[in-house]
N, C-alpha and C positions, 0 to 999 in steps of 0.2 A: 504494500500500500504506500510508502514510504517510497518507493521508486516511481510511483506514476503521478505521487505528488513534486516530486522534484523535475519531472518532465513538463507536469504543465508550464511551472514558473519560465524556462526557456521560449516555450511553444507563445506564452503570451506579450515577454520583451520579445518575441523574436519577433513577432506583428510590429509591437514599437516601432524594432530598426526597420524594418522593410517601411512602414510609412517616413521613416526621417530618409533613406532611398529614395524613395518616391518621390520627396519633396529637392532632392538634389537632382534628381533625372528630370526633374520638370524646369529646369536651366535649362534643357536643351528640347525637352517635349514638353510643351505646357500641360499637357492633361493627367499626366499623372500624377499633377499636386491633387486634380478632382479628386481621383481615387484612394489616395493616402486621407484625405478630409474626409471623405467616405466611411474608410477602413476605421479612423480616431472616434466619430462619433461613435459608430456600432459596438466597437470593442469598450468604451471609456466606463459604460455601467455598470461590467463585469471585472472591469481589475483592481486586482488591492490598490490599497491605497497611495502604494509608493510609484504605481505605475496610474493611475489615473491622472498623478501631474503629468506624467511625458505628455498625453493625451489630449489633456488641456492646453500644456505650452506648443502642441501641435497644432491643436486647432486651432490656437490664438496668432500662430505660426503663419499658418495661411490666409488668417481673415487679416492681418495686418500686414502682410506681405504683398495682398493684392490692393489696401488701399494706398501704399508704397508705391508700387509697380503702374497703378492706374495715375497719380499724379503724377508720377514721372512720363509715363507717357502723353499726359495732356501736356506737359510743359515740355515737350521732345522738342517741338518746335525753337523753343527756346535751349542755351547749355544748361540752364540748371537743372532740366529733366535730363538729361544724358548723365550728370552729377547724381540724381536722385536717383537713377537705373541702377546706375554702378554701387553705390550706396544698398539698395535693396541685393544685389547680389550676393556683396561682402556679410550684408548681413544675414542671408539666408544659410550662406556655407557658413558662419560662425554661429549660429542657433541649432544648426544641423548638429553641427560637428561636438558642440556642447551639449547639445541633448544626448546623444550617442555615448560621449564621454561619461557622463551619470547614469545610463539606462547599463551601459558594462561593467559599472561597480555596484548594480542594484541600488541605486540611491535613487530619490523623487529626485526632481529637477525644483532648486532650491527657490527659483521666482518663477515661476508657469504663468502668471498674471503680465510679466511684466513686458515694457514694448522694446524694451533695445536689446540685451544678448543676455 
């Protein structure tokens, strides 16, 4: 019993990493941040507690990433959206990469509310 309970706990960060994936693959295919926002909501009701922050910092991940990404593209016209793009990038690989970094040591994600990294 004891061994298929130490198999869930992988099986459910391993959803985690596959959506902080998804949210790095969508730098180059936009659709797959959909599916990783997809995959955060469905799984976030079911996971303990330490994992329901990734969850949140993901979902918070993508709903502040696109209102990032959408002024920057309104302001493209202009350089400070080109600034603003580049800006949402660095910060999308440093959210990734920090969430990943705490979901491998089994730790919540210390700020999942918050808007910068």
């Amino acid at each position: 019993m004891n061994e298929t309970s130490s198999n869930e706990k992988p099986t459910t960060a391993g959803t985690a990493k596959v959506i902080y994936f998804l949210y790095l693959a969508s730098i180059l295919i936009g659709i797959t941040a959909i599916a990783g926002l997809i995959m955060a909501y469905v799984n976030r009701d079911d996971a303990p507690g330490w994992l329901k922050s990734h969850y949140q910092f993901q979902i918070r991940t993508f709903w502040i990433g696109a209102l990032y990404l959408f002024i920057g593209v309104l302001l493209s016209q202009f350089i400070i959206g080109l600034f603003i793009i580049l800006f949402w990038l660095l910060w999308l690989i440093v959210r990734c990469a920090k969430g990943i970094k705490f979901l491998d040591r089994n730790e919540a994600c210390p700020d999942p509310t918050g808007w910068m990294f």
